[in-house]
N, C-alpha and C positions, 0 to 999 in steps of 0.2 A: 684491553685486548678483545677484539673482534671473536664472535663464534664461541663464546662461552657460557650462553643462555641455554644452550641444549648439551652439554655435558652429563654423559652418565659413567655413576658412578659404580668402577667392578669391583665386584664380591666375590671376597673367597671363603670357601668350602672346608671340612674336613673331609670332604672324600676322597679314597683312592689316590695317593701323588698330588693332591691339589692343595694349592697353600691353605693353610691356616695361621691359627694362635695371632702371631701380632698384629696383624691386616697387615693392608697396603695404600699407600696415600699416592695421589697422584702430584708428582711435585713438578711445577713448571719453572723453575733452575736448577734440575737437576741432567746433567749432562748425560749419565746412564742409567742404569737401573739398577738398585740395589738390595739384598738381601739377606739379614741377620740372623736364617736358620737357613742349617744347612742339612735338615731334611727335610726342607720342600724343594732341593734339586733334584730333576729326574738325570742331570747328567752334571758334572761338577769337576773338573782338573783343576786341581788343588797346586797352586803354585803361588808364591811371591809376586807380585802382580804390580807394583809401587803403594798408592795413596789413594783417598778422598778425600778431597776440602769441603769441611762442613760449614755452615752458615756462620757459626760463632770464629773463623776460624781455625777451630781447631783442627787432624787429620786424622785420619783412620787408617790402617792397613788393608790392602785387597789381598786375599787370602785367594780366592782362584776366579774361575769366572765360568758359568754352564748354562743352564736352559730350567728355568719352572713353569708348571701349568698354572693356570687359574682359571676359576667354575665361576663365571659371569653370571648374573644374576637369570640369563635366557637360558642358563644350565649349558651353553656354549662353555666348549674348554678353549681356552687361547693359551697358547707358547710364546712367554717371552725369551728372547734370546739375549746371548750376551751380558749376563746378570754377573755382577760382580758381587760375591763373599766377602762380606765384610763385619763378623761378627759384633764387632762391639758399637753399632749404631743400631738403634730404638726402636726405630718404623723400618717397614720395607717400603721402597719408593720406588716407584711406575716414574720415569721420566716421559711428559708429556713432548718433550722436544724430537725424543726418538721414535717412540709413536708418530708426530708429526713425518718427521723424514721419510720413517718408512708407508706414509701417505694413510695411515691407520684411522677409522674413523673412532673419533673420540664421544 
């Protein structure tokens, strides 16, 4: 994959609404964004949401879907949106592909 020499990687914070505790991995097959605590959402609609397929195949339940910040290592906050709830997976995952779409420099 082209363009992955200059990759930086974001850091999160405990400050203020900003993620902590389990990090977050930037994962390049991951179709969305996902997040296993559910107080680093500043906004979160708790609803039935279907599945995630995880690498092993196994699936996960989406529990809701909202918005969390993150404190980049320039002390910049960034808003990811459209974060799916999904308690019972391990890492929180930054999808590189939706960052891509939405033309985000990585």
């Amino acid at each position: 994959m082209s363009g992955l020499e200059n990759i930086e990687v974001l850091m999160a914070s405990n400050e203020d609404n900003t993620s902590q505790g389990k990090g977050w991995i930037f994962d390049s097959g991951s179709m969305v964004h996902v997040c296993s605590q559910k107080e680093l959402f500043n906004s979160l609609v708790v609803k039935e949401e279907g599945i995630v397929k995880m690498v092993d195949d196994s699936a996960c339940e989406v529990i809701g879907t909202g918005t969390v910040k993150v404190l980049e290592r320039d002390r910049m906050v960034r808003t990811l949106e459209a974060v799916r709830y999904v308690p019972e997976i391990y890492y929180n995952l930054i999808s590189i592909r939706v960052l891509d779409e939405k033309e985000c420099r990585i």
